[in-house]
C-alpha positions as CSV (number, residue, x, y, z in Angstrom):
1,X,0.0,0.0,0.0
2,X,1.2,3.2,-0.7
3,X,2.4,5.0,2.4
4,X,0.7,8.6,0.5
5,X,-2.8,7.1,0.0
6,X,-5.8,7.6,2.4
7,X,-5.8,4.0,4.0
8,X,-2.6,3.9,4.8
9,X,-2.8,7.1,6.4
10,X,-6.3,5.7,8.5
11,X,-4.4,2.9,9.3
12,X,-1.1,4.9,10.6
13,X,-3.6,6.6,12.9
14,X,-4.8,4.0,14.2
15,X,-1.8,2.5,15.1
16,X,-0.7,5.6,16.5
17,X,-3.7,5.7,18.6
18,X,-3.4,1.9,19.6
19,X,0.3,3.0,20.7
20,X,-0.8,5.8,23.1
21,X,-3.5,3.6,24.6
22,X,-1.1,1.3,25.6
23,X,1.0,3.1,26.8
24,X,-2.0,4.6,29.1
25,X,-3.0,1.1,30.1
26,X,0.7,0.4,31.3
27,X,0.6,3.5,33.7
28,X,-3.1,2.5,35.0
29,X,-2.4,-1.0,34.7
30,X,0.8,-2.2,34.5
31,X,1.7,-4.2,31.5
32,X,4.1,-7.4,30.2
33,X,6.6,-6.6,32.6
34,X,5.3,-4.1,34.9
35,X,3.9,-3.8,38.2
36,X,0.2,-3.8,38.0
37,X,-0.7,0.0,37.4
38,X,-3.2,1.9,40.3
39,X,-6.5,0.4,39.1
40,X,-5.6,-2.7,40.6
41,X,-5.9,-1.1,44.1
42,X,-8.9,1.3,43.4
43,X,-11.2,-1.0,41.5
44,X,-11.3,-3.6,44.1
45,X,-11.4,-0.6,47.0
46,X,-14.4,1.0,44.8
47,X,-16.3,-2.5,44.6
48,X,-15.8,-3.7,47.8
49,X,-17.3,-0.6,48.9
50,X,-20.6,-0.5,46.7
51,X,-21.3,-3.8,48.2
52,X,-21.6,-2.8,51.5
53,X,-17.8,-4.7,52.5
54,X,-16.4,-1.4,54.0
55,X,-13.7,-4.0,56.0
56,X,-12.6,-5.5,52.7
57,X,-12.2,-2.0,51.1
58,X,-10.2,-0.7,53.9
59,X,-7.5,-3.7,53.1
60,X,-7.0,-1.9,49.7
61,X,-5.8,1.0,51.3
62,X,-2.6,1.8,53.5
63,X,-4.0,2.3,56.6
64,X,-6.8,-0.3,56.8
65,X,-7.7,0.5,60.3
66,X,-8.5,3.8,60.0
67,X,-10.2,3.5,56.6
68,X,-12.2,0.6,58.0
69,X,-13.6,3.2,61.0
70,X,-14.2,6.1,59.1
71,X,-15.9,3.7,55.9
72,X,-18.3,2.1,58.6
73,X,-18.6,5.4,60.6
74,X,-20.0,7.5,57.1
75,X,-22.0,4.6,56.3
76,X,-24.0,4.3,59.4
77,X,-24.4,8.0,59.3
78,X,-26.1,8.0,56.5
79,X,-28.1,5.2,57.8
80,X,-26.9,2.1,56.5
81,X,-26.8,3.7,52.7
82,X,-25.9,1.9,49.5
83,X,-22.9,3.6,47.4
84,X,-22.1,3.3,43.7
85,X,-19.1,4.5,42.3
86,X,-17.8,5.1,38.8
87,X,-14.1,6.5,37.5
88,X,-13.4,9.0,36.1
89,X,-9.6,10.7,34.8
90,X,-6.8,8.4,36.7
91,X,-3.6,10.9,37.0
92,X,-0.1,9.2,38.1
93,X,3.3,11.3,38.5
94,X,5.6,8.5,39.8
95,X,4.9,7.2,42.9
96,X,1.8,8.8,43.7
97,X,-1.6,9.5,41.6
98,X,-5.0,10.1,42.5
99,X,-8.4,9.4,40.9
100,X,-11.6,11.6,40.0
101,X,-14.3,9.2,41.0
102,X,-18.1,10.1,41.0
103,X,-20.3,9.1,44.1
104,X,-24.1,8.1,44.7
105,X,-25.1,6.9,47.8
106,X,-29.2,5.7,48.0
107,X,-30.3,6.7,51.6
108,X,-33.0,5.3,53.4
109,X,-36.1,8.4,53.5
110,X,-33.8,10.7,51.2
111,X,-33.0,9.1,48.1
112,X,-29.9,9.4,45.8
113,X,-27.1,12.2,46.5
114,X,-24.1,12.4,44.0
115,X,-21.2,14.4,44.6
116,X,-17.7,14.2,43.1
117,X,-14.7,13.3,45.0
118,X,-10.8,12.2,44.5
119,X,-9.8,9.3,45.8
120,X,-5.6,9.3,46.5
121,X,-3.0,6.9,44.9
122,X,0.3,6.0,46.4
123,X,2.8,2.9,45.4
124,X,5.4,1.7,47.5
125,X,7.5,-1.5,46.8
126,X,5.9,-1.3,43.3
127,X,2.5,-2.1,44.7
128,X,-0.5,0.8,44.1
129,X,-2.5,0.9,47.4
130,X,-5.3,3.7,48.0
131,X,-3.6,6.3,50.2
132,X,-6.2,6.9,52.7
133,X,-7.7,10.2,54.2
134,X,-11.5,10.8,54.9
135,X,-11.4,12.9,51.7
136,X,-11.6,9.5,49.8
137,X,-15.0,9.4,50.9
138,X,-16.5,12.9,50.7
139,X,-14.0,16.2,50.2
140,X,-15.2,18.1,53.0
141,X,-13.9,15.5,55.0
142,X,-11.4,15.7,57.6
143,X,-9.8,13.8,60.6
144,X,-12.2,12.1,62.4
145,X,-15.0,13.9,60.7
146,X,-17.9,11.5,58.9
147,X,-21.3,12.0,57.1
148,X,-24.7,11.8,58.8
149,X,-28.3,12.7,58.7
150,X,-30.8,14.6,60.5
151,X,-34.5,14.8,60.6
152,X,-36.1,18.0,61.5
153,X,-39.4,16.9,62.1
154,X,-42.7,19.2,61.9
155,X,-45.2,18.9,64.7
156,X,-48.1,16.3,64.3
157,X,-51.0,18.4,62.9
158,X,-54.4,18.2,65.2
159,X,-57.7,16.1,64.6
160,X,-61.0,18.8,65.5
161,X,-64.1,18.6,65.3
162,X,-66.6,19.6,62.9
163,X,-66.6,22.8,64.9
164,X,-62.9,22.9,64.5
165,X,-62.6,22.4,68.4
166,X,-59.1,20.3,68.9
167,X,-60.1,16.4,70.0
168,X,-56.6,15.4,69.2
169,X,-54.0,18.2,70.1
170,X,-50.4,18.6,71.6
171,X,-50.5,17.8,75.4
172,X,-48.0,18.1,78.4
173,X,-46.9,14.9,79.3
174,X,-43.9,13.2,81.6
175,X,-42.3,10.6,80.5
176,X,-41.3,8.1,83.6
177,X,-38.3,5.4,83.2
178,X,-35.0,4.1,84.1
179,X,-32.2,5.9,83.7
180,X,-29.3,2.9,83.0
181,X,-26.6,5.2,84.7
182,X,-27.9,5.8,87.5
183,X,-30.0,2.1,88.6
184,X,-28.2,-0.1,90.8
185,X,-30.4,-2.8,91.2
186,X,-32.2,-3.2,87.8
187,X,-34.9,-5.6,89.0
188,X,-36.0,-3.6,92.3
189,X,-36.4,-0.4,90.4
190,X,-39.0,-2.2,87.9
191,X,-40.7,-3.7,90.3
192,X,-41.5,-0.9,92.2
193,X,-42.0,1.7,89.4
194,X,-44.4,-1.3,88.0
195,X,-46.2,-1.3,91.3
196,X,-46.8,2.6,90.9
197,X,-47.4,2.6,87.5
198,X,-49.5,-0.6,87.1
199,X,-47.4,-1.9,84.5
200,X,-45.8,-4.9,84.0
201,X,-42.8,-4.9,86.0
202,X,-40.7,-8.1,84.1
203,X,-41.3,-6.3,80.6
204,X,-39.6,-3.2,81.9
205,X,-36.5,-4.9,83.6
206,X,-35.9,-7.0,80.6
207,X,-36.3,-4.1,78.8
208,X,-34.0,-2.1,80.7
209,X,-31.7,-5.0,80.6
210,X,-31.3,-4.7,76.8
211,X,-30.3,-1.1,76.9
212,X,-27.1,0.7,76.7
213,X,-25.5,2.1,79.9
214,X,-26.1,5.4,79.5
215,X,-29.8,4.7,78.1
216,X,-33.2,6.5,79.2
217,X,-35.7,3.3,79.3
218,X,-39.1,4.6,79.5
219,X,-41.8,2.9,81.4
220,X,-45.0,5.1,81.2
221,X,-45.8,8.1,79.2
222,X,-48.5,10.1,82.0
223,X,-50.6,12.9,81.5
224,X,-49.7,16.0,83.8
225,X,-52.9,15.5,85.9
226,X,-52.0,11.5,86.5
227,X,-48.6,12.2,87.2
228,X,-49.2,14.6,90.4
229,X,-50.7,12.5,92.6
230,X,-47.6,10.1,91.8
231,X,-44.8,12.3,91.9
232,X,-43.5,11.9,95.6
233,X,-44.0,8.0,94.8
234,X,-42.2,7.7,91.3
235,X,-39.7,10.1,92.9
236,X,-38.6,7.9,95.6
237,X,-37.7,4.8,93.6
238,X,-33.9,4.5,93.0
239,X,-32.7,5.1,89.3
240,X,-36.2,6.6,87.8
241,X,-36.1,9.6,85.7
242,X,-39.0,11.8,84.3
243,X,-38.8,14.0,81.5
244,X,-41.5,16.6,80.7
245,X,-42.9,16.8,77.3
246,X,-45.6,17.0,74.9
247,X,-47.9,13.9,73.1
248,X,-50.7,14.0,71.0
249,X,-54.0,13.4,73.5
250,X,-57.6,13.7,73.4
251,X,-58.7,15.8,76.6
252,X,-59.2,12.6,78.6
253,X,-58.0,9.1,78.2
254,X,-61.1,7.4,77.7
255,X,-62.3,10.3,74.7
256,X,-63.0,8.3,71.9
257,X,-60.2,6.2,72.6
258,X,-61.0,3.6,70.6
259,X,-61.9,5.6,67.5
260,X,-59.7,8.2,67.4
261,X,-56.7,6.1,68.2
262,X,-53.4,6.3,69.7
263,X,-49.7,7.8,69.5
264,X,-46.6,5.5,70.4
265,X,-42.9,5.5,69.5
266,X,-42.7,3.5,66.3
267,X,-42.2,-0.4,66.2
268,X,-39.5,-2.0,64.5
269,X,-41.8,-3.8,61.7
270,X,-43.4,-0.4,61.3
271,X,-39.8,1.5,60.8
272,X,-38.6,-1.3,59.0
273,X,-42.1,-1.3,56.8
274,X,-41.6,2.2,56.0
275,X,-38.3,2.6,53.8
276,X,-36.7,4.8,55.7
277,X,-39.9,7.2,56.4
278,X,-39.9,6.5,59.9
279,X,-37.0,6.5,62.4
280,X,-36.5,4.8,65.4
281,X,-38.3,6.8,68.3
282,X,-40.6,8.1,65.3
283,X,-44.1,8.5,67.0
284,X,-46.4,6.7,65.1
285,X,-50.1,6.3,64.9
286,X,-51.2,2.8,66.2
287,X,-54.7,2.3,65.8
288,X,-58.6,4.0,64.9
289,X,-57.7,7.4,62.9
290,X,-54.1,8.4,64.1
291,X,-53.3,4.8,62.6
292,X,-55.4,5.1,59.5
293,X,-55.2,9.1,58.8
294,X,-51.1,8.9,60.3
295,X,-49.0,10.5,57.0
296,X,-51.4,13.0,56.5
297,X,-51.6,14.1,60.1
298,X,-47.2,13.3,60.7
299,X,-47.0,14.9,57.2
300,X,-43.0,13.8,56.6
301,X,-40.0,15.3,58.2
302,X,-37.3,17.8,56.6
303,X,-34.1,15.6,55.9
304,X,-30.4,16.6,55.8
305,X,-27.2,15.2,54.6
306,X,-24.9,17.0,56.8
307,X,-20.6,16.5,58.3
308,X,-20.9,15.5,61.9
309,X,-17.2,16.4,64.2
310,X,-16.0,13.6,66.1
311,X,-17.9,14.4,69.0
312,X,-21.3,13.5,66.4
313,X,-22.3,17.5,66.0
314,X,-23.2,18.8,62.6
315,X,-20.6,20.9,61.6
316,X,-22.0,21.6,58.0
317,X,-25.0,20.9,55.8
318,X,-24.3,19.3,52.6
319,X,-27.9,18.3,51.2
320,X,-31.3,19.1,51.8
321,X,-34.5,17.8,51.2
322,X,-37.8,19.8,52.1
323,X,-40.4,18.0,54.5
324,X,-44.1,17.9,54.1
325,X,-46.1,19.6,57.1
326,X,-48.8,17.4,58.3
327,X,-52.3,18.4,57.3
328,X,-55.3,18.9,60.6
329,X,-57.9,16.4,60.1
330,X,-61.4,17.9,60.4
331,X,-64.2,15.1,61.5
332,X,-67.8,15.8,62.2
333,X,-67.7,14.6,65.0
334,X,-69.2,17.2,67.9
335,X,-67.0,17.5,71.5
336,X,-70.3,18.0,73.6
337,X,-72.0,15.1,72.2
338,X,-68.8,12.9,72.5
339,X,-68.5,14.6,75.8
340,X,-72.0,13.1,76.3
341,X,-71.3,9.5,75.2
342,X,-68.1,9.3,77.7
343,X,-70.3,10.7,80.6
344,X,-73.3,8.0,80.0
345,X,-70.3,5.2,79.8
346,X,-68.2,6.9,83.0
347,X,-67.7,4.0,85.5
348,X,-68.4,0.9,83.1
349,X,-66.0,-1.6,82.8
350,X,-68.0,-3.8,80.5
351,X,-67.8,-4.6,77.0
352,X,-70.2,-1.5,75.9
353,X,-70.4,0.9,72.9
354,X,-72.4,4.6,72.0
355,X,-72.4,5.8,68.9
356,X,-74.3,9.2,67.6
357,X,-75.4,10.3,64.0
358,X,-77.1,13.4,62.5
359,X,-80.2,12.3,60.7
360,X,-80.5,14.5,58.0
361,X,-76.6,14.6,57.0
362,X,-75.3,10.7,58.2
363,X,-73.0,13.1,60.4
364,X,-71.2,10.7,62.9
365,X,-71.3,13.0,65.9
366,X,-69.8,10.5,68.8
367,X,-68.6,7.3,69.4
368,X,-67.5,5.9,73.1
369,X,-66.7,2.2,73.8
370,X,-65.5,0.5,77.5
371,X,-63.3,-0.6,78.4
372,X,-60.6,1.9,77.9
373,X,-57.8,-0.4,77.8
374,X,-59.0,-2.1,74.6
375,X,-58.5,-0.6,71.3
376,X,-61.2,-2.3,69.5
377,X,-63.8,-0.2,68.4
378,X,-66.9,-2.1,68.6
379,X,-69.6,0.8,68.2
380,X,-68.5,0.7,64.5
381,X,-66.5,-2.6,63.9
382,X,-68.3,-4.9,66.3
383,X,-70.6,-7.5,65.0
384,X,-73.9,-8.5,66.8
385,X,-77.4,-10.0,66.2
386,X,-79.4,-6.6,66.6
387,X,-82.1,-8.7,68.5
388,X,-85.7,-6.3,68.3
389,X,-83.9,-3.5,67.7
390,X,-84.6,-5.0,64.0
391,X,-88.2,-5.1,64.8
392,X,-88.3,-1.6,63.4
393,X,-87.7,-3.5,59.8
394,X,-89.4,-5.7,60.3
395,X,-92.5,-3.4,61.4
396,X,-91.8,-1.5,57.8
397,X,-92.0,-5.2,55.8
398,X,-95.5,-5.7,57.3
399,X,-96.6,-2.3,56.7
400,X,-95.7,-2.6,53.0
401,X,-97.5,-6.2,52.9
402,X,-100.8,-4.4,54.6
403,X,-100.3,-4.8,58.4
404,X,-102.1,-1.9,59.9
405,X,-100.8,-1.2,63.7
406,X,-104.8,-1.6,65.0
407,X,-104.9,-5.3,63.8
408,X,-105.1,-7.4,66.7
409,X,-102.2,-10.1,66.6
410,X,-101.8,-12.2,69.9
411,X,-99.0,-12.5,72.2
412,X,-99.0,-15.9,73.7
413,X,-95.8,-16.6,75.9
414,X,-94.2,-19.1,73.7
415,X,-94.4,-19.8,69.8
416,X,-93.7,-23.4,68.1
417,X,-92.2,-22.4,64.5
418,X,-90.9,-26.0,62.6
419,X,-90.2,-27.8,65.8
420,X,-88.4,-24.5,67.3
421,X,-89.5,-23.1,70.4
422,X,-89.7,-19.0,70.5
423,X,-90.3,-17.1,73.9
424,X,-90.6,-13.3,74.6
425,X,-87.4,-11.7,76.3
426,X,-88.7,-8.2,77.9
427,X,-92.5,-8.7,78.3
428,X,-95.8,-10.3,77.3
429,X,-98.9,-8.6,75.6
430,X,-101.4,-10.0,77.2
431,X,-103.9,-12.0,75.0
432,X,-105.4,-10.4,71.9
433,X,-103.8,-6.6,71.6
434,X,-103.2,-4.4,68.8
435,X,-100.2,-4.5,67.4
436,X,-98.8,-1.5,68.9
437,X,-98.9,-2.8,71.7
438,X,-96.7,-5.4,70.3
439,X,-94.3,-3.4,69.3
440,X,-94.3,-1.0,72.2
441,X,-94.2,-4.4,74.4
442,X,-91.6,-5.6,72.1
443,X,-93.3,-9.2,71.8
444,X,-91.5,-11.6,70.2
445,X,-93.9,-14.8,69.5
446,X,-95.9,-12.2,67.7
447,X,-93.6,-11.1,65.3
448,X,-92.6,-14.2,64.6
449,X,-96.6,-15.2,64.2
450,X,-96.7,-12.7,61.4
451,X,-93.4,-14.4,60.0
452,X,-95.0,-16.4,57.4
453,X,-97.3,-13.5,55.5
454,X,-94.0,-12.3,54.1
455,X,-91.4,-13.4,51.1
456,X,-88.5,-14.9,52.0
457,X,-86.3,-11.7,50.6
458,X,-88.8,-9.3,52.2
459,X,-86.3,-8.5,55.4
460,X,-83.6,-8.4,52.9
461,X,-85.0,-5.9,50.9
462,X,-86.4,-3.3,53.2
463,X,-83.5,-3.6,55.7
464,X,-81.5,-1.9,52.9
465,X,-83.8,1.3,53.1
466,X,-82.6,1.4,56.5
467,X,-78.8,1.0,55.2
468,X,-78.6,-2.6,56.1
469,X,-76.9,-4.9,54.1
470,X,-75.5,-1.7,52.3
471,X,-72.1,-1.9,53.5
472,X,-69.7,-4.6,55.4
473,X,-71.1,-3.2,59.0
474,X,-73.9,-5.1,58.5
475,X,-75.8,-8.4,56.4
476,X,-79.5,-9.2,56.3
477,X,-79.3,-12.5,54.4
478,X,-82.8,-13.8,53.1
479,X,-84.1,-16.4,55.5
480,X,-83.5,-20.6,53.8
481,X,-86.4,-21.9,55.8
482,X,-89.8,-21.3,58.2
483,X,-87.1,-21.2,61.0
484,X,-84.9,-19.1,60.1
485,X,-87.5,-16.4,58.7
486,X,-89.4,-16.5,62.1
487,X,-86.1,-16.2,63.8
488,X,-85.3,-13.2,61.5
489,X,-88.2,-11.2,62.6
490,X,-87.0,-11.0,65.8
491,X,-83.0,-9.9,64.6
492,X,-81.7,-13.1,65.1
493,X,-80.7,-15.7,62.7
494,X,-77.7,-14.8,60.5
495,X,-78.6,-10.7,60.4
496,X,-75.6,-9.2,62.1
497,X,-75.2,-5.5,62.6
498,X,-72.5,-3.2,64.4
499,X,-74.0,-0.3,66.6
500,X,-73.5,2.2,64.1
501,X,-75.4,0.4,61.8
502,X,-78.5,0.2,64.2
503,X,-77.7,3.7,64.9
504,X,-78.5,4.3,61.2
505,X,-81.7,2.4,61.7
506,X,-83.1,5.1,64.5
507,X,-81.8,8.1,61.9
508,X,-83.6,6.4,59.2
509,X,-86.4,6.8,61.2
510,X,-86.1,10.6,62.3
511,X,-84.7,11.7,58.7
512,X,-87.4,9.5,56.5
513,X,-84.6,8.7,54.7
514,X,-80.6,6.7,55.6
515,X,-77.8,8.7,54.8
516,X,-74.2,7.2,54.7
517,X,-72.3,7.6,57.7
518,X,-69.7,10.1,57.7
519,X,-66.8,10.5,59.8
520,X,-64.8,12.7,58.2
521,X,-65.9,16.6,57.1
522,X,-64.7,15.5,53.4
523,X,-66.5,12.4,53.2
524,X,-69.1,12.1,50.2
525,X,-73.0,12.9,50.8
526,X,-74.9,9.8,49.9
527,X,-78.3,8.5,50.8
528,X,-80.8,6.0,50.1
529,X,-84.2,6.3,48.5
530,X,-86.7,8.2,51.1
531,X,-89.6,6.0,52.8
532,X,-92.8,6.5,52.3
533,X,-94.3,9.2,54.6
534,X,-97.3,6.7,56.0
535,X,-94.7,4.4,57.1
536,X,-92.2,6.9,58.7
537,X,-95.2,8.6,60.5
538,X,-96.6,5.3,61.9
539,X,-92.6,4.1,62.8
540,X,-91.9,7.6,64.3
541,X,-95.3,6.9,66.1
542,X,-94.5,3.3,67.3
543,X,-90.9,4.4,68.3
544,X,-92.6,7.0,70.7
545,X,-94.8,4.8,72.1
546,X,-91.7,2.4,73.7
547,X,-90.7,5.8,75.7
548,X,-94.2,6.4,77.2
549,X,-95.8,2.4,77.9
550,X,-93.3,0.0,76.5
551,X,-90.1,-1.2,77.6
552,X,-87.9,2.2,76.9
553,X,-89.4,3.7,79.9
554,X,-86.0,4.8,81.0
555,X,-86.3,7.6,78.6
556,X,-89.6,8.9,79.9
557,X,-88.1,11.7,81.9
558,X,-85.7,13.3,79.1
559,X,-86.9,16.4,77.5
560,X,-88.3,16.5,74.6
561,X,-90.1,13.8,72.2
562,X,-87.3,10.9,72.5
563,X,-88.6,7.9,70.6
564,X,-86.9,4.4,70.3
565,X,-86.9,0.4,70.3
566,X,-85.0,-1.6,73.0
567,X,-83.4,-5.4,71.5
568,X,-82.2,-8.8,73.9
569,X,-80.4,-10.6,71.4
570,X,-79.6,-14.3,71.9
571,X,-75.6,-15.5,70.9
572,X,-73.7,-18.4,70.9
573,X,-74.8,-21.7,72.4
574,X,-76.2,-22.4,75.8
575,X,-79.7,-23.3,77.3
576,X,-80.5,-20.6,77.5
577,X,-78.2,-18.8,75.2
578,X,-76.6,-15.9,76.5
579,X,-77.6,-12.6,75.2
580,X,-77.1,-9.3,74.2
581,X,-78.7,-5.8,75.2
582,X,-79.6,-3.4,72.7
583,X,-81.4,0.7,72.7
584,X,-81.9,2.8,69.4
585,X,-83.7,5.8,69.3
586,X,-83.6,9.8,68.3
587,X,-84.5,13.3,69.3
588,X,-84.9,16.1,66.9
589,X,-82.0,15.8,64.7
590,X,-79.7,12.7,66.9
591,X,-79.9,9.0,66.5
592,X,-77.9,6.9,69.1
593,X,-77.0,2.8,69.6
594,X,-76.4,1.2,72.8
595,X,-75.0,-2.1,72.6
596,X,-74.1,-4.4,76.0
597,X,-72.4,-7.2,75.3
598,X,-73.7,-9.9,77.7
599,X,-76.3,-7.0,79.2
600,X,-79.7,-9.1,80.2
601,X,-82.3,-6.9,78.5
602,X,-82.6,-3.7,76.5
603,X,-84.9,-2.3,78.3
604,X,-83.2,-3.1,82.1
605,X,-79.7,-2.6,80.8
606,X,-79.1,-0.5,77.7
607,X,-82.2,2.2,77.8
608,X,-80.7,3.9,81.0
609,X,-77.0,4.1,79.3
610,X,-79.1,5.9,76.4
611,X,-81.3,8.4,78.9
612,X,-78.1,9.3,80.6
613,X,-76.2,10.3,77.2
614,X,-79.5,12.5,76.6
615,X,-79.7,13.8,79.8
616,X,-75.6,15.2,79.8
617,X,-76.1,16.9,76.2
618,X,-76.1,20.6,76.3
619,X,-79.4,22.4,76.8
620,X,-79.1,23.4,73.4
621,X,-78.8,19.9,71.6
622,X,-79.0,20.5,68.3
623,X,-75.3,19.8,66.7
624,X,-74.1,22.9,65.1
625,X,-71.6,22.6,62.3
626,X,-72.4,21.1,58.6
């Protein structure tokens, strides 16, 4: 080939080219012959540190001890980051070189940060080793200096009421524990906090147990006006610390406990869950709203990358990333009437539930359960047999088949249905009597009497005027046989309701029309179709009538035109079975449910539970708000 044509000349170049590459590739890597070139230190100490071996990238260096300290140190800072790495320029003037390399860590509740650094090159003995110095990690490094993070967290927004009154608000609190220093008998300092406290004294020594040395262990987190009357107590115990503070509290501990839920530092699952959105020590909403409503009322907290001294101070921020204030969550429910609920419940211990609605709006105005050291909330996920509180359905079914409430229909104490024996729970008609009377007697052989006049699906279809069967809190399945349709009359079978539920049943009533319950002030309107004005005139009429001569007597003496329906409904096995105690009923523009679980009667147990919470409402009643 001609050394003047244009191929030869390409393929001069690219000889040329192929002879200053190698020579490159002998510098960074050595060559036939020569000691391996620097790469062969900094590519293993670059990929032994991207996966997370900070010991086996120290040995790369020439002073593994220290780089192994300061590798870990940065890493845990950052909170147990991964790192990437890539190379850039690699510069060598004889013995020593260094290397532009570009870093991205990927931390937990930030997210990626890249930053340029230089990692240093020495060779000694013909061997390249990474010359270590915290600036191989991060420029602004220095001595003992390492990268961190810190959260700047906002406050927990409030949860108010549909008057914007605060429910859930910041609180003074103390915190009462062990201080690790300062205990010299672990076991006798738990015991007798325990003792005070009424806590469970082995759970706090082995948890103190577990603890650094220097550790605050806390036992108990108490509101102000608990902790007084213990102070001189909780003072006297060897080794316990308080610390004052604030928590996020309703204004007692029983206030719609259950509902509105709790604040506690965060589990491990739950930090562990998150991704690096919650912290250890994060406080984190564990059940009812706080749980369900908890990023939007924690919103998230501001994050920074910062360079923390050797004593662990930030010295400098390197990286921030803007936090999200949490957002108050406005409910409907009202403070007096909850206020109401707790008061009609104060001194119970029993399994029992209130729960309040606005009629005309499906408001959700108060809900109360017992006992307060339970955090189910069965007024609205309990599941019962509704017992004759469902005899207001079934009182609508007849009336649209043609009952009339002056047709006589006996009450004999006992009823045969297929072999099955019913009896009446809270009183007896006596002989031939209208069927208001009935009602107002709540006599179960004569519903069940009047059982076979309708459908099969006829309970299934006008419970859902009433919002039965609408949603999950309740099922009105048709009846399968004579038994189980008699049996249904009466709220028993396989109908299962939760006390919110019945509550709808009582608003139904008072509105002429069910309205989805809402718990929130943003929650949709919706509704179901309105009932015909004959029936809610002769229900509202009925409804009155257990107040003033049937079994809701308990009620007689609260103001106003209260009307409602007491229910004993029979659970589980047994002869007889044990049973349930159920009151519905309204005033004006408020429905309320009483359930008892295990309470003998409706009318004996529940109906005074609901003439208290009328009695403690505010003169003025009526719920103001939307």
């Amino acid at each position: 080939m001609p050394r003047s044509s244009p191929a030869y000349a390409r393929v001069a170049a690219v000889a040329a080219l192929a002879v200053v590459a190698g020579a490159v590739a002998f510098v960074v890597f050595g060559g036939p012959g020569k000691s391996p070139g620097p790469r062969s230190a900094l590519d293993p100490y670059l990929q032994a540190w991207a996966r997370g071996d900070d010991r086996a990238a120290a040995q790369e260096t020439d002073n593994p001890r220290a780089a192994a300290a300061a590798l870990a140190a940065s890493r845990r800072g950052l909170d147990g980051a991964r790192v990437r790495t890539s190379v850039g320029k690699v510069r060598t003037e004889h013995d020593s070189g260094d290397a532009e390399v570009r870093v991205t860590w990927t931390v937990p509740g930030i997210g990626q940060w890249s930053y340029a650094t230089t990692v240093a090159l020495a060779r000694e003995d013909k061997t390249w080793r990474v010359s270590w110095t915290p600036a191989n990690i991060h420029p602004r490094l220095r001595g003992r200096s390492r990268l961190g993070t810190v959260r700047d967290d906002s406050p927990r927004a409030p949860i108010i009421d549909r008057n914007g009154r605060p429910l859930v608000m910041a609180r003074e609190v103390v915190r009462v524990g062990i201080d690790r220093a300062k205990v010299t008998d672990i076991d006798a300092t738990a015991s007798q906090l325990a003792a005070v406290l009424k806590i469970d004294g082995d759970k706090l020594a082995a948890a103190a147990k577990r603890a650094g040395p220097k550790q605050f262990v806390e036992a108990l987190t108490l509101r102000n006006a608990d902790y007084q009357p213990l102070a001189d107590r909780i003072g006297a115990i060897q080794g316990v610390q308080t610390v004052d503070g604030t928590a996020q509290l309703a204004p007692t501990r029983s206030f719609a406990r259950a509902l509105l839920g709790g604040v506690e530092p965060a589990t491990a699952e739950q930090v562990q869950k998150s991704r690096g959105a919650i912290a250890p020590g994060d406080d984190v909403g564990q059940w009812g709203v706080e749980a369900r409503f908890d990023r939007r009322l924690a919103g998230s907290a501001a994050r920074r990358i910062v360079i923390r001294n050797a004593a662990g101070s930030p010295t400098a921020t390197l990286l921030r990333r803007p936090g999200k204030k949490g957002q108050t969550l406005k409910t409907n429910l009202d403070r007096d009437v909850q206020q109401a609920a707790e008061t009609a419940l104060s001194g119970r211990t029993d399994k029992v539930a209130i729960v309040a609605l606005q009629p005309s709006t499906g408001d959700i105005l108060a809900v109360a359960n017992r006992p307060t050291d339970q955090t189910f909330d069965r007024a609205i996920d309990g599941r019962y047999p509704p017992g004759s509180t469902f005899k207001v359905v079934s009182t609508a079914a007849l009336l649209r088949d043609g009952l009339k409430t002056t047709d006589t229909v006996a009450c004999p104490p006992t009823i045969d249905v297929g072999g099955k024996q019913f009896k009446n729970f809270e009183g007896e008609a006596a002989g031939a009597v209208p069927f208001s009377t009935d009602f107002a007697q709540s006599c179960n052989t004569a519903f069940v009497s009047l059982a076979k006049r309708l459908p099969s699906d006829a309970l299934t279809r006008t419970a859902r005027d009433f919002g039965l069967g609408r949603t999950k809190a309740s099922t009105v399945p048709p009846g399968t046989d004579s038994v189980e349709r008699a049996a249904a009359m009466i709220g028993q079978a396989r109908i299962l309701a939760s006390p919110l539920a019945m509550a709808g049943v009582a608003a139904t009533v008072a509105d002429g029309r069910w309205h989805v319950p809402r718990l929130l002030s943003t929650d949709p309107h919706s509704s179901g179709p309105s009932l015909p004005a004959s029936e809610v005139t002769t229900l509202r009429t009925l409804m009155r009538s257990v107040v003033t001569s049937g079994t809701g007597t308990a009620l007689a003496a609260v103001p106003g035109e209260v009307a409602g329906k007491s229910g004993t409904a029979e659970y589980g096995g047994g002869n007889p079975p044990p049973t349930h105690a159920w009151f519905i009923a309204f005033r004006d523009d408020l429905a309320v449910a009483v359930l008892v679980e295990k309470g003998k009667s409706g009318g004996e147990v529940a109906a005074p539970i609901a003439q208290k919470f009328f009695l403690a409402l505010p003169a003025q009643q009526a719920p103001a708000g939307p």
